[in-house]
N, C-alpha and C positions, 0 to 999 in steps of 0.2 A: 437438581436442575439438569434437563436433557442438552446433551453437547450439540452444538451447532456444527453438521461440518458437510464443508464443497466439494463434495469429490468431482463433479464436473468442471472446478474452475481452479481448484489447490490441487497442484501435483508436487507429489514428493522424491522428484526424480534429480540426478545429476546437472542434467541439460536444464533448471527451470522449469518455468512454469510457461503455460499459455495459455491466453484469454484473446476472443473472440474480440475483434471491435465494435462498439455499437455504431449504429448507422440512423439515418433519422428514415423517415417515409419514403424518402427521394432517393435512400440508398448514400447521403454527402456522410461522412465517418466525422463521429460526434467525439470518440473519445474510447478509454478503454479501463477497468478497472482493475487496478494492480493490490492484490490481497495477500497482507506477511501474517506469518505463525505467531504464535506469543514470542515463541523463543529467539525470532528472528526481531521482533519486537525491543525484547530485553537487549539484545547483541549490538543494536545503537542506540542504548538509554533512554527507551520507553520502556515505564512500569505498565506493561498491561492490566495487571491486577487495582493499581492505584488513576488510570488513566482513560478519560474516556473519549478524547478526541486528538487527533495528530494533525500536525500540519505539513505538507507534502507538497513542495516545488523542484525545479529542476534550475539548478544552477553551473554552470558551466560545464552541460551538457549532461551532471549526474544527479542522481537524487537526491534530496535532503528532507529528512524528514525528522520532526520533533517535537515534542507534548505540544498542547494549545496554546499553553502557559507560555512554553518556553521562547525567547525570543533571541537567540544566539545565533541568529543567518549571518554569515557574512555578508558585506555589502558585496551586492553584484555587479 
């Protein structure tokens, strides 16, 4: 299977990453897509190999992110 990879949008630098904001027609900012490694995946208990969807909020102002399945939010 050929490897998928973002070199325009995954950087693998100290500073992070960055991604452009989308914008809609009018130019109002829609939103931004924030994209983890596998490894960065496994390092807060996503099996990427075993896992095909995450779930991704922001709760007291950080990220939380965790299998589909999984339902371990704290209440916010």
């Amino acid at each position: 299977m050929a490897e998928n990879q973002v070199p325009t949008i995954v950087y693998n630098e100290p500073e992070g990453r960055e991604a452009r904001i989308a914008r809609d027609a009018n130019g109002v900012a829609i939103g931004v897509a924030l994209f983890f490694t596998p490894g960065e995946l496994a390092a807060v208990g996503v099996d990427p190999a075993r896992t095909d969807i995450v779930r991704l909020r922001f709760v007291d102002g950080e990220i939380d992110l965790a299998p589909a399945g999984a339902r371990e939010y704290p209440s916010a």
